[in-house]
C-alpha positions, 0 to 999 in steps of 0.5 A, spaced: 565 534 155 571 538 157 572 544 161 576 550 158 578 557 160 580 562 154 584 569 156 586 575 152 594 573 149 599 577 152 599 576 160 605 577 164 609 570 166 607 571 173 600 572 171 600 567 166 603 563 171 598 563 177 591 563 173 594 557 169 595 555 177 589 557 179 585 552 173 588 546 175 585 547 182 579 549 180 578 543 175 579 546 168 581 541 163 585 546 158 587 553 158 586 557 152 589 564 149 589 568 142 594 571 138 595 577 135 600 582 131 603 585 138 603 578 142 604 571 140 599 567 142 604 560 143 608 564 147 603 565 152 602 558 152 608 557 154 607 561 161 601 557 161 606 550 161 610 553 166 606 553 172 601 547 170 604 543 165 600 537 166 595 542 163 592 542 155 593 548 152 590 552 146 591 557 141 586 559 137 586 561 132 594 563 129 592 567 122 595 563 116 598 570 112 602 571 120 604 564 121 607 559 115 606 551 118 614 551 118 614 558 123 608 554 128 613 548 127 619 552 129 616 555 135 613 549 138 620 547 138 623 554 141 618 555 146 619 547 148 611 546 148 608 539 149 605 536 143 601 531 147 598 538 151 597 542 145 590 544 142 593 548 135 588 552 132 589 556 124 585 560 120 586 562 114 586 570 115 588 574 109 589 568 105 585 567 099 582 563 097 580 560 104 579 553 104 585 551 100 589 555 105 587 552 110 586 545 107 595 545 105 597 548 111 593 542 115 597 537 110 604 540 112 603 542 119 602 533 120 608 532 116 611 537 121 608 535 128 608 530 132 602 525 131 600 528 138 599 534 137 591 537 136 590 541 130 584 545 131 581 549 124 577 556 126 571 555 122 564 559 122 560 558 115 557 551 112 564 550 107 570 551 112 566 547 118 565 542 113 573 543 111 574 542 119 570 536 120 573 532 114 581 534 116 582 537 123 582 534 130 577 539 132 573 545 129 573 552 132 566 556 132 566 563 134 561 568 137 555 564 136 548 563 139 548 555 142 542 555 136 548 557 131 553 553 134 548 547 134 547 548 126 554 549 125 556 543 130 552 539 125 556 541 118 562 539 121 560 532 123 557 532 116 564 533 113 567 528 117 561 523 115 564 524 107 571 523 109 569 517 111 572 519 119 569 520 126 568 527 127 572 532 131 571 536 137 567 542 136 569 547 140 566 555 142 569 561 145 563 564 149 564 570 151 563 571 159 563 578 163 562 577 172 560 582 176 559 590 176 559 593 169 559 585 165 554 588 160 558 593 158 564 589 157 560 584 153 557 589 149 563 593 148 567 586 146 561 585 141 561 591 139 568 591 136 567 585 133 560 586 129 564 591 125 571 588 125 571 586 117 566 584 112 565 577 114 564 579 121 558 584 119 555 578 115 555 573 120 552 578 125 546 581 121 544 573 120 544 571 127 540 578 128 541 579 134 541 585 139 548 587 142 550 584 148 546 577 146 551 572 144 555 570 150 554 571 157 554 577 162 553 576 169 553 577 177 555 571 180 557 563 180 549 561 179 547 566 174 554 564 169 553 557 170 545 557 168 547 562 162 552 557 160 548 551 160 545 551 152 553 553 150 554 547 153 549 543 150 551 545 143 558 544 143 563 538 145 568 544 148 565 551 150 571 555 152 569 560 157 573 566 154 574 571 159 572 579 159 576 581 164 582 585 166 586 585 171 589 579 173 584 579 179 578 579 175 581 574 171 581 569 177 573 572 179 571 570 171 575 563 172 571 561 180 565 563 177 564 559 171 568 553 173 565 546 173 562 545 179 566 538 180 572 543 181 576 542 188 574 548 191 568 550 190 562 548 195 555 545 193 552 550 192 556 554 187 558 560 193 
């Protein structure tokens, strides 16, 4: 299992720079962000390079209405990312109908990539993680219970299983929040998140759970890592996705929640 970070895309390149720096040291394998109307995801990626290139780097997820296989292609290419390093997360956004979006964009982005490059599907229901286990590198899951992402873990490997394939990584962003107010910021990341569209509200009225209870808000190394265990058990890759601001608190999530192999940390997790 792989150790990864997830932040909010945007950062500036000297921030990017000394947290992508700081991973390294504390024993994470990749670095990952998002991407929104406002800010390109694969440009942050590229601060990320510059300071760790021997670093995997994960975008997750590029909406497909927003970005063409031929654009991805392009700014890979612009920004000079590695395809070796590169975790390439697409969803279909406000494409329809979905499955078809994603399964055609899958088939050019391999025409139009190096072989190297990983191309992660965002997925949350049976259909689309059985579409993801049976094309892609790797599925990526999202706000979910380690019991959900357990179910959904296994759609995906049923899908590659009818493509006659092995299965793919399958990897989770689990929101994590440390220290004074980490509750709050949890339920207000949640919170926005429940209500963000349709597919959101009924994903979230079927896990039937209170607000605050998918991911993990807490107040130390100790309790973080112990929260943390189950995502662990029910994926390949869980992305620890860091609710903080600013860069400080960036580094507080990264310490707290690295592996506990990682240069820099004693024994006990202090």
């Amino acid at each position: 299992m792989g150790y990864a970070l997830g932040v909010n895309v945007g950062l500036a390149p000297e921030v990017a720079g000394e947290l992508a720096a700081a991973c390294v040291e504390l024993g994470y394998d990749s670095l990952w962000t998002n991407d929104e109307p406002d800010a390109n995801g694969l440009e942050t990626l590229a601060h990320f390079a510059a300071a760790a290139p021997s670093m995997d780097l994960g975008v997750g997820v590029l909406p497909l209405h927003r970005f063409s296989p031929k654009k991805i292609a392009a700014d890979i290419d612009r920004l000079g990312l590695d395809p070796s390093r590169l975790w390439l997360g697409i969803g279909s956004g406000q494409l329809h109908p979905q499955l078809d979006a994603v399964q055609q964009a899958v088939e050019e982005l391999r025409r139009l990539l190096a072989p190297q490059c990983r191309i992660v599907v965002a997925a949350m229901r049976p259909r689309m993680c059985r579409v993801g286990g049976a094309i892609a590198d790797a599925v990526l899951l999202n706000w979910m219970l380690p019991a959900h992402a357990a179910a959904a873990r296994q759609w995906v490997h049923e899908g590659a299983e009818a493509a006659g394939r092995e299965p793919p990584t399958v990897a989770l962003y689990v929101r994590v929040a440390v220290g004074a107010g980490a509750e709050d910021r949890l339920c207000a990341d949640e919170g926005r998140y429940r209500v963000i569209n349709d597919s959101q509200r009924r994903h979230f009225a079927a896990m039937n759970v209170p607000l605050g209870s998918v991911g993990v808000a807490a107040h130390g190394r100790p309790e973080v890592l112990d929260g943390l265990a189950p995502y662990q058990r029910a994926v390949d890759l869980p992305i620890v996705r860091a609710l903080a601001h600013p860069a400080a608190a960036l580094l507080e999530v990264a310490r707290a929640s690295a592996p506990s192999q990682g240069p820099g940390l004693s024994p006990s997790g202090a």
